[in-house]
N, C-alpha and C positions, 0 to 999 in steps of 0.2 A: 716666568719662573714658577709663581703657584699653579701657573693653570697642567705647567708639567711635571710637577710632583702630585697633581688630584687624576693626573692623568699616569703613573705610573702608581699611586695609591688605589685605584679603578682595579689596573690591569693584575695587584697581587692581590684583590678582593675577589676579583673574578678568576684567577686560579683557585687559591685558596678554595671558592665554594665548590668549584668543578672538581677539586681535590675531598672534599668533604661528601661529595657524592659517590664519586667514584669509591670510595672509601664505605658505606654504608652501602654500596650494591653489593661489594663484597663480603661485607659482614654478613646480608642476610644470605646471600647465595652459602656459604658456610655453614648458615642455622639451618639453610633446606637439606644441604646434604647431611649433615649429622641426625637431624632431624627421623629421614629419609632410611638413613643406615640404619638407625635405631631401632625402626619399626617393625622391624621382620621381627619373628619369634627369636626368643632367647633360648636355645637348644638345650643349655645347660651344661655340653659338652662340648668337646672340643675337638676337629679330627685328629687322626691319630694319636689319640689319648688311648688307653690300656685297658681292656675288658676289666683288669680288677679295681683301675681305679672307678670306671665308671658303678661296676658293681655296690661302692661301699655308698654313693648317693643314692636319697631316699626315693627318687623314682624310680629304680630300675627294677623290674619286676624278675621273673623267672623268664629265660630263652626259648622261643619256640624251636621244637626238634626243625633241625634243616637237614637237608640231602646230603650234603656234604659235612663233616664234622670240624671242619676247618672252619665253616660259617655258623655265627650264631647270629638272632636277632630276640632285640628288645620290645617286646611292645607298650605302647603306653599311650592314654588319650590324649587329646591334643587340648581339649581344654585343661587338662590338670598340668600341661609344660605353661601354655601359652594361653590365659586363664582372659586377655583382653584382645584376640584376634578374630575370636566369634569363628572360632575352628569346632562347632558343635556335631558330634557323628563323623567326625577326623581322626585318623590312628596315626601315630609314628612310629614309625619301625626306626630304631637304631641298628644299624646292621654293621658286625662286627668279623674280621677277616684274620685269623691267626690271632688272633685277641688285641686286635688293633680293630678304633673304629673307624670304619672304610668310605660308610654312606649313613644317610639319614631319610626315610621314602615318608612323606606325608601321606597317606591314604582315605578316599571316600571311603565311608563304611557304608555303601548301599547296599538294597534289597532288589527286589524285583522293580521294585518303584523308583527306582533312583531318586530319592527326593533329595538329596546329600548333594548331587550332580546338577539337579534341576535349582538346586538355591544358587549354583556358579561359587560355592564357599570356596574351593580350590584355585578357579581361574582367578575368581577376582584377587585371590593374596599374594598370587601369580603376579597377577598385571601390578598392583601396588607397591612389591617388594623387589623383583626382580628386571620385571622387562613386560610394556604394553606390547601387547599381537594383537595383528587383524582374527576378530571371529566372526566377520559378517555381520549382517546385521539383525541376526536370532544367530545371540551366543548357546543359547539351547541347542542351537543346531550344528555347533562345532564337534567336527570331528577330527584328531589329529595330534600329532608330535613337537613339541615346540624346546627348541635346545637353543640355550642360552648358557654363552659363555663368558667370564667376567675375572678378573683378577684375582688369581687363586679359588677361583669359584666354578663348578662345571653344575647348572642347573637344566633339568630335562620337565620337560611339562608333557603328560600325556592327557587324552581324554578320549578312548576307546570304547566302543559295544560291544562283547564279549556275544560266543554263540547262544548263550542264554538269555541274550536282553540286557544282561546288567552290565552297566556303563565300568568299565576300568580306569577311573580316575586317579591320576597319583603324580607327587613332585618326588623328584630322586634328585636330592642334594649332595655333591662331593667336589673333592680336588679336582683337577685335572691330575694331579698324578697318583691318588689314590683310587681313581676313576681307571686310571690305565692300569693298577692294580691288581684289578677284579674284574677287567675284563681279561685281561692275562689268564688271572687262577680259571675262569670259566673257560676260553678255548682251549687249555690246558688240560680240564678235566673230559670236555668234548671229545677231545682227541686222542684222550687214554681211553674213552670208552667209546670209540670207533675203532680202535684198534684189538678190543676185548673181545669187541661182536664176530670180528672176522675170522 
């Protein structure tokens, strides 16, 4: 009789721990993803929040003229949002669509020298925040389009050489349905002005 109560005393000691394990993988898989989530830049904004409310926060500067007056965009540096992601020579465009914000474009600020591109500042906040890509084995030497699409999240990663040499670096962050948006208003306006030409 004791030796089957040391023996069913065993068997809930040896759940119990299996239980206590199982239980603190959890936990920390939890701390990585909040962890994980966290680390992306804090925008400040919110999509589809309203040109006038974003206006009345103290970073919003004055809009650059766009083509279309339907579109406005914010610019601001990337270390005065995101002051610990070591986004140095980084712009964000807030970009605003009937006075709704639509998108958000992180942008290399490079010169002829790309050194903005050449430090990988873009990819790697890429790869940390969003989603790792293959870049070979000289990321210097990537070139190319990387879309990533995620729960409520529609993120595009480019890294292009312009006819000039200078590398077109840039993350374009938006909904999937405020994404479908502005692609809308754009074949929209395409369309009015292929129809003008003719």
């Amino acid at each position: 009789m004791a030796n089957y109560l040391f023996n069913i005393k065993n068997l809930i000691m040896y759940k119990y721990s299996n239980f206590m394990k199982l239980l603190i993988k959890s936990f920390l898989i939890i701390v990585f993803f909040i962890s994980t989530a966290q680390s992306a830049c804090n925008l400040i904004a919110e999509f589809g929040e309203k040109k006038e409310v974003f206006e009345k926060r103290e970073i919003a500067a004055r809009p650059f003229p766009m083509e279309y007056p339907e579109l406005d965009i914010f610019p601001v540096l990337a270390d005065d949002i995101c002051p610990n992601e070591r986004l140095k020579d980084v712009g964000i465009e807030y970009k605003f669509l009937n006075d709704e914000l639509i998108a958000v474009n992180f942008v290399a600020l490079n010169d002829d020298r790309n050194l903005v591109t050449e430090k990988l500042t873009l990819m790697n906040y890429v790869k940390k925040n969003y989603k790792k890509f293959d870049t070979g084995e000289n990321p210097n030497a990537y070139e190319g389009v990387e879309v990533i699409e995620k729960i409520n999240l529609f993120v595009v990663y480019q890294r292009l050489t312009g006819d000039d040499g200078i590398k077109d670096e840039q993350i374009y962050i938006s909904t999937p349905e405020l994404d479908e948006k502005l692609v809308k208003f754009y074949a929209e306006k395409e369309l009015g002005e292929s129809k003008n030409s003719q």
